[in-house]
N, C-alpha and C positions, 0 to 999 in steps of 0.2 A: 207811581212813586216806588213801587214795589222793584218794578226795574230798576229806575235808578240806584236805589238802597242799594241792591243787591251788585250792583255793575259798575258804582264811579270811579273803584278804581281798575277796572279793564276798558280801556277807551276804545279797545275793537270790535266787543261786542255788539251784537245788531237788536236793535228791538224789532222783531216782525210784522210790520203794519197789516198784513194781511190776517194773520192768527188772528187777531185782535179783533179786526172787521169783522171777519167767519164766528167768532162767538158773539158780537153783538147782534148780526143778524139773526142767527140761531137762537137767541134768548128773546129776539121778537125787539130788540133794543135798539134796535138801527135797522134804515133799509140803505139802499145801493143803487142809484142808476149808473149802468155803466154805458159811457157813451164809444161812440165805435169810431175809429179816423183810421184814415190809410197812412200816417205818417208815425216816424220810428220813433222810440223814446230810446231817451240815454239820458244819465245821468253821471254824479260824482259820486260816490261811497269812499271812495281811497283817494291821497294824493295822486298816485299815478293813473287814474282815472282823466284827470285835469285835460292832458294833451289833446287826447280823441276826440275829448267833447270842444275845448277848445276849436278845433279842426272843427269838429259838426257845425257848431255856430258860425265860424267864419264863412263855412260854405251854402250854411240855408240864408245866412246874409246876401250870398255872392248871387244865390238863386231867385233873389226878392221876397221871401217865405218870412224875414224879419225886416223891418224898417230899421232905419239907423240909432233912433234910439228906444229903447224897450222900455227904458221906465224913467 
């Protein structure tokens, strides 16, 4: 909430998911398994983010990596 408060009205600011994790694990308040895969991540953050990923999906579609429909 602290974020929020402090950020609703700058809509570009990021909340750090990582910070957050890194001190919960360090306060002994969370653990972490991280799993390992050979395959790349991408995401949105920005509209013009949208395209690429667009492009990635259409192309791990094209490669069989997603089934027709996801959810």
């Amino acid at each position: 909430m602290r974020f929020l408060n402090k950020y609703i009205r700058a809509p570009k600011s990021e909340f750090f998911i990582p910070s957050v994790v890194d001190k919960l694990v360090k306060n002994g308040e969370a653990t972490v398994d991280v799993l390992t895969t050979h395959s790349r991540w991408f995401g949105v953050t920005y509209p013009e983010d949208r395209d690429s990923v667009v492009r990635n999906l259409a192309r791990l579609h094209a490669e069989g990596e997603y089934p027709d429909k996801l959810f």
